[in-house]
N, C-alpha and C positions, 0 to 999 in steps of 0.2 A: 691500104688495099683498095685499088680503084677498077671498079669493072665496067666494061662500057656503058652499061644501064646506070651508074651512078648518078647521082645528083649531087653538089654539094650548098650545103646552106651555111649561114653563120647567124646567132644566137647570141643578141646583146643585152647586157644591162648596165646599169652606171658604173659597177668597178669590175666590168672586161668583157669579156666575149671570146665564145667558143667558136670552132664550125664543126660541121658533124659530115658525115655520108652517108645519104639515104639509099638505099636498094631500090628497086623497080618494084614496087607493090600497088595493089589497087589505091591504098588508103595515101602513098606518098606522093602519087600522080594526082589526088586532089587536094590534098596539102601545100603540093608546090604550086597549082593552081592560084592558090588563094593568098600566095607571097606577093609584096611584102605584107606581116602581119604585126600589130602593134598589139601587146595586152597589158595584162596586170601580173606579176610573178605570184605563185604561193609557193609556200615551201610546209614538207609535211615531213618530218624525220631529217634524211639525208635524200630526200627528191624535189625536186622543183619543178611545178605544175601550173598550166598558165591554158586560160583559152583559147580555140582557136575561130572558133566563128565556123567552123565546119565541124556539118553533121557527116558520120560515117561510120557505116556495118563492122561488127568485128569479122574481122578474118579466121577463119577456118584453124590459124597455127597460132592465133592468141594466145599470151603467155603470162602466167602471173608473176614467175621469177623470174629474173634477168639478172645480166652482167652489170656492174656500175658503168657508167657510161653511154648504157643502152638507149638511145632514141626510140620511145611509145610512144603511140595515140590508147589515148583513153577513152574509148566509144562512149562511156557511158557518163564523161563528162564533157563532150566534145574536148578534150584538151590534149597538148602534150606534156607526155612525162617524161623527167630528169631525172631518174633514180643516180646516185652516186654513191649510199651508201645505206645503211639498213632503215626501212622506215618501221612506224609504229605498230606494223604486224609482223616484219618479219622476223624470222626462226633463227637466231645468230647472228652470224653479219650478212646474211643474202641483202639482196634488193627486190623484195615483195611487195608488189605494187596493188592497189589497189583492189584492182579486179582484174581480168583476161583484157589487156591491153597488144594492139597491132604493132609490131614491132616492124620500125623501119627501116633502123641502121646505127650507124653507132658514132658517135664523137671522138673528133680526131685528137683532141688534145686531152690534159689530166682532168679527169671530171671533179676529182675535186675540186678545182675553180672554180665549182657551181654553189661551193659554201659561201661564196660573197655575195652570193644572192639573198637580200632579204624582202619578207614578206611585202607585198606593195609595189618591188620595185619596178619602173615601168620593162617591156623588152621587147626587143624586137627580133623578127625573123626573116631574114633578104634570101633571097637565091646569089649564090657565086656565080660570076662569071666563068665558064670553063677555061 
């Protein structure tokens, strides 16, 4: 699903790489700002969580459940989160994230491929060319 306001990024680490579609939000317009981004992966349940060097307000439609595959920002860690599948709080299989994270958009491929992310590994975040 691509809407003009779309962005798209892609999401590496040593064994692969996603890309995702960001929506037109306040928090994704200084996100994409601050591409490319190199960090450090963590991984907490089934999410993977990585800094990003930007600070940013949560938004008004913060969410703490989401979809697997959902692209957040985690205001209160500066980070982005990768939920794929239930982390350490959530209630069944949801993707309960942290805390009230800015949702931006979503990953295009199977977010499971986010389990070959391990803890440490390095990743990185480009802007797509349209």
């Amino acid at each position: 699903m691509r809407t003009p306001t779309s962005v798209q990024i892609r999401i590496s680490w040593p064994a692969g790489h996603l890309d995702a579609s960001l929506v037109d939000t306040p928090t994704s317009q200084v996100l994409v700002k601050a591409l490319p981004l190199v960090s450090t992966a963590r991984t907490w349940g089934e999410e993977v969580y990585f800094d990003t060097g930007v600070s940013i307000s949560r938004e008004t439609d913060a969410r703490e459940v989401v979809e697997p595959g959902t692209v957040a920002f985690w205001t209160d860690g500066d980070a982005l989160a990768l939920p794929y599948g239930p982390t350490p709080i959530s209630r069944g299989d949801e993707c309960r994230l942290a805390g009230p994270c800015n949702v931006l958009g979503h990953l295009d491929g199977d977010p499971g491929l986010l389990a070959t992310v391990r803890d440490g590994d390095p990743v990185r975040v480009e802007l797509l060319d349209a």
